[in-house]
C-alpha positions in Angstrom: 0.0 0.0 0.0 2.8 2.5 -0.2 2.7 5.4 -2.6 6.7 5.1 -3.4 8.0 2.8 -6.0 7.4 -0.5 -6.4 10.7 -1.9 -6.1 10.3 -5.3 -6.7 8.0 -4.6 -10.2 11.0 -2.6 -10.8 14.1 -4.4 -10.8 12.0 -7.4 -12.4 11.1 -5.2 -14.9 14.8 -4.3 -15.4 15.6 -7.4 -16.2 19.0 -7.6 -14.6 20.5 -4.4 -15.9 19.4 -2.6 -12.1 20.1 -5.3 -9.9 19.7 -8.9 -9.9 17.6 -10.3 -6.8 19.7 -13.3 -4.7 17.1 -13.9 -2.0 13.4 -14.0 -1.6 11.4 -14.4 1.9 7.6 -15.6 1.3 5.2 -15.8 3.7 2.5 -17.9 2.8 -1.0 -17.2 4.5 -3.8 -20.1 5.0 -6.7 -20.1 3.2 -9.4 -18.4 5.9 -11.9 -21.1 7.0 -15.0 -18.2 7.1 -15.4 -15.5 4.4 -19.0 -13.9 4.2 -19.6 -11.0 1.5 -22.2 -8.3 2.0 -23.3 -5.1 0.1 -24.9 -2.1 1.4 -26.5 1.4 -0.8 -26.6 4.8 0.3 -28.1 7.4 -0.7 -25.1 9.6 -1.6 -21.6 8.8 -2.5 -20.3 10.9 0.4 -22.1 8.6 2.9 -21.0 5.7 1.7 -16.8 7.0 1.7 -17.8 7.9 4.9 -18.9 4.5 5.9 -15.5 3.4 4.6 -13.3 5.7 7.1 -15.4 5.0 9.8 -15.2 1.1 9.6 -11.3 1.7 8.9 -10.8 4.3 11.8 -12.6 1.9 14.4 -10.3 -0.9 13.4 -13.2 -3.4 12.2 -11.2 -6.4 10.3 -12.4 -6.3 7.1 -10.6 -8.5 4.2 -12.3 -6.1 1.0 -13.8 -3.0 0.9 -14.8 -1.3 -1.9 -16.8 1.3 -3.4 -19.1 1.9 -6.5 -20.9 5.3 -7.5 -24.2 4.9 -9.3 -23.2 5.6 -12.3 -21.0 2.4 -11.5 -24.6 0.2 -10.7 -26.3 1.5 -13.4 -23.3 0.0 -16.1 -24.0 -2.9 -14.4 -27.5 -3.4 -14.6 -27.5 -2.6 -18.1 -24.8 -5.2 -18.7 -26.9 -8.0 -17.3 -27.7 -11.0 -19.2 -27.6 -13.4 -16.8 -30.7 -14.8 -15.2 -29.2 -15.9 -12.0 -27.7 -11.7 -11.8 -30.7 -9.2 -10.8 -30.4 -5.7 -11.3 -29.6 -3.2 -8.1 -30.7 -0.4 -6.8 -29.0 2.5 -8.9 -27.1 4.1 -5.7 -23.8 4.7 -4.5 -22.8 0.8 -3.0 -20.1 -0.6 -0.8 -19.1 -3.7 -1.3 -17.2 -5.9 1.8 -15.2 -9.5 2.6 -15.0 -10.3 6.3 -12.6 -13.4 6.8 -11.6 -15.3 9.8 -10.8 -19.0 11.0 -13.0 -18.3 14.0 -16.9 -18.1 13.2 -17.8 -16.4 15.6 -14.9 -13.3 14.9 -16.4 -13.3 11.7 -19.7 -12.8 12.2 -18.6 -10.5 14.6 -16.7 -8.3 12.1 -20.0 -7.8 10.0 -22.2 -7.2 13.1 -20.0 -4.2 13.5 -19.8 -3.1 9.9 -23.4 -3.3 9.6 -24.0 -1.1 12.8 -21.5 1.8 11.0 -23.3 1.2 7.5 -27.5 0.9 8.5 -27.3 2.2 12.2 -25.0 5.1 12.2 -25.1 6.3 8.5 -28.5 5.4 7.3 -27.5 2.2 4.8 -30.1 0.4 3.3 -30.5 -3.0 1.7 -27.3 -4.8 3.7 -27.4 -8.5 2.5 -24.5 -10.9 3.0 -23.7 -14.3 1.7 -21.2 -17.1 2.9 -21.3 -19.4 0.4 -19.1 -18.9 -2.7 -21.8 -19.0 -5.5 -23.7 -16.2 -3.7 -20.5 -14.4 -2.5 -19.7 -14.1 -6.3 -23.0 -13.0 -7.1 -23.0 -10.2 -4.3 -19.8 -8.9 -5.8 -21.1 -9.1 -9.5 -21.4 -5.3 -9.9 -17.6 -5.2 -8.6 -16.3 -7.7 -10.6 -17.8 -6.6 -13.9 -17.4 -3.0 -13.5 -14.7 -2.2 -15.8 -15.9 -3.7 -19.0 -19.9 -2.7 -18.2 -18.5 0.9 -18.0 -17.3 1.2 -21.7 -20.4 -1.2 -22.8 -21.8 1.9 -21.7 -20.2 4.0 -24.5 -20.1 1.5 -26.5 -21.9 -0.1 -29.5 -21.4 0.2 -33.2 -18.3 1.9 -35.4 -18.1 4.7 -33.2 -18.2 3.1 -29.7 -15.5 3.3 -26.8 -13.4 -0.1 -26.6 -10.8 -0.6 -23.9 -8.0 0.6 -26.0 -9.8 4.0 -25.8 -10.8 3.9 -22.4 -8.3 6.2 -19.5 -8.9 4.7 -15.9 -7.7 7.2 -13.4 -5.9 6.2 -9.9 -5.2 8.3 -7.4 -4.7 7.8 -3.1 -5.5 10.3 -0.6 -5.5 10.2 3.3 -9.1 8.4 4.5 -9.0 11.3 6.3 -9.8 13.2 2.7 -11.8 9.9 0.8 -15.2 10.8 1.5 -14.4 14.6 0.2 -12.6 14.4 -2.7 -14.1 11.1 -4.4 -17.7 13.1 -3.9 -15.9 16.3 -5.6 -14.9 13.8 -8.6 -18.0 12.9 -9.4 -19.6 16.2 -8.7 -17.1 17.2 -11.6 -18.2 14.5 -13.8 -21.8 15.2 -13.9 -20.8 19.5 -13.8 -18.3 19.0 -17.2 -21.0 16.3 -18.6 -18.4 14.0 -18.9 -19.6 10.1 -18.5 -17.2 8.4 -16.4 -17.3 5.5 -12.9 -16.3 6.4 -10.3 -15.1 3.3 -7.4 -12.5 2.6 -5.4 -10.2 0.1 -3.5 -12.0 2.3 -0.8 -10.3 1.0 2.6 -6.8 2.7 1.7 -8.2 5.4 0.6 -7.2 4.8 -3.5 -10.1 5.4 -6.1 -10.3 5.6 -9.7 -12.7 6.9 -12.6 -13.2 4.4 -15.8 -13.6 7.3 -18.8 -14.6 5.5 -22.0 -13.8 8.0 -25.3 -15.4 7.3 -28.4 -13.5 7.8 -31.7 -16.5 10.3 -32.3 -15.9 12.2 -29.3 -15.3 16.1 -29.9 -12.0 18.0 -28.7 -14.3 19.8 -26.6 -15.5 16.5 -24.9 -11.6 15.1 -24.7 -10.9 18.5 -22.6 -13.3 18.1 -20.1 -12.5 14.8 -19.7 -8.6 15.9 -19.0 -9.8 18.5 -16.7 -11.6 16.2 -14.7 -8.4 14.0 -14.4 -6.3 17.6 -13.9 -8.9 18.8 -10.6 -8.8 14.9 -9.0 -5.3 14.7 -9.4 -5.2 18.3 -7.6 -7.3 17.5 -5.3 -4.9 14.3 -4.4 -1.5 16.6 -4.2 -3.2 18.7 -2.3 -4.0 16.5 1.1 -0.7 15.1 0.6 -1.7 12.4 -1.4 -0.7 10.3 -4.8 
């Protein structure tokens, strides 16, 4: 999770002419024995980043945590054509992984989360699932995110593929998530520039997918890189990346 370079990416990249690595520690972690997967919407994107700090900052374990704006939902419940996939309700949605080898931790750990997410902030619609199958399912919006977002923008001649597509990536203090993630998209929907916004929400990194078309104006293509230009501000700014 650190912001400075990934060293080990980089002198494998090098290929030998930075350094040559002579010895390699791994640490090999069992398979947890309990995992259960739950979801939760809110009615605004702010709420739910706050949801994220506030589970962090009171130390609840939680193995995933992640975040998807509605714009993010929507992509996926236009992508659907699997039966056994329902649509969801088009709000701002976290997504969470609790693991343990103890049951009872574990069920803890989501007792908690739940309190922060439908108690304290006002969540709605907080389902879990333990087996696999379901577990998947629970995380379909997550997992399908990327290519649902161009599908969006996509269609035809003139549609946005992934070889057109800029995802952003930036990490602030949790501190700062719930602020400037909300200011993103608040910029998105001000320029009128389509773009997801989610993020690998428990250390505080986010991202927006931004599909161009080969149609797109210069106009459009400006917006888009002052939205990346103001979130990438934004970042610096609180001492992020």
């Amino acid at each position: 999770n650190s912001a400075g370079y990934n060293l080990p990416a980089l002198l494998i990249g090098s290929e030998g002419t930075l350094g040559i690595i002579t010895d390699v520690t791994v640490k090999i972690y069992p398979i947890p024995s309990h995992v259960i997967a739950a979801s939760c919407t809110f009615d605004d994107l702010h709420t739910a980043a706050e949801a994220v700090t506030t589970i962090r900052m009171l130390g609840i374990p939680v193995s995933r945590i992640e975040l998807l704006d509605e714009i993010s939902i929507r992509a996926f419940n236009q992508s659907i054509k699997n039966e056994e996939l329902q649509p969801m309700e088009e709000k701002a949605t976290l997504f969470l992984e609790f693991s343990s080898h103890s049951e009872s931790s574990v069920i803890a750990d989501l007792s908690a989360a739940q309190a922060v997410c439908v108690d304290d902030l006002e969540g709605s619609n907080f389902v879990s699932a333990r087996d696999e199958m379901t577990r998947n399912k629970v995380w379909a919006a997550r997992h399908k995110l990327y290519y649902s977002s161009i599908a969006l923008r996509g269609g035809g001649d003139d549609g946005a593929t992934s070889q057109s597509t800029i995802v952003t990536d930036v990490c602030v203090p949790l501190s700062s998530f719930a602020d400037i993630i909300s200011a993103t998209a608040e910029d998105l929907r001000d320029l009128d520039v389509f773009g997801t916004c989610f993020g690998h929400a428990g250390d505080g990194n986010f991202h927006c997918i931004l599909p161009l078309r080969p149609d797109d104006t210069d106009e459009y293509k400006d917006k888009v890189f002052k939205v990346i230009e103001l979130m990438t501000e934004r970042a610096i700014n609180v001492f992020g990346s």
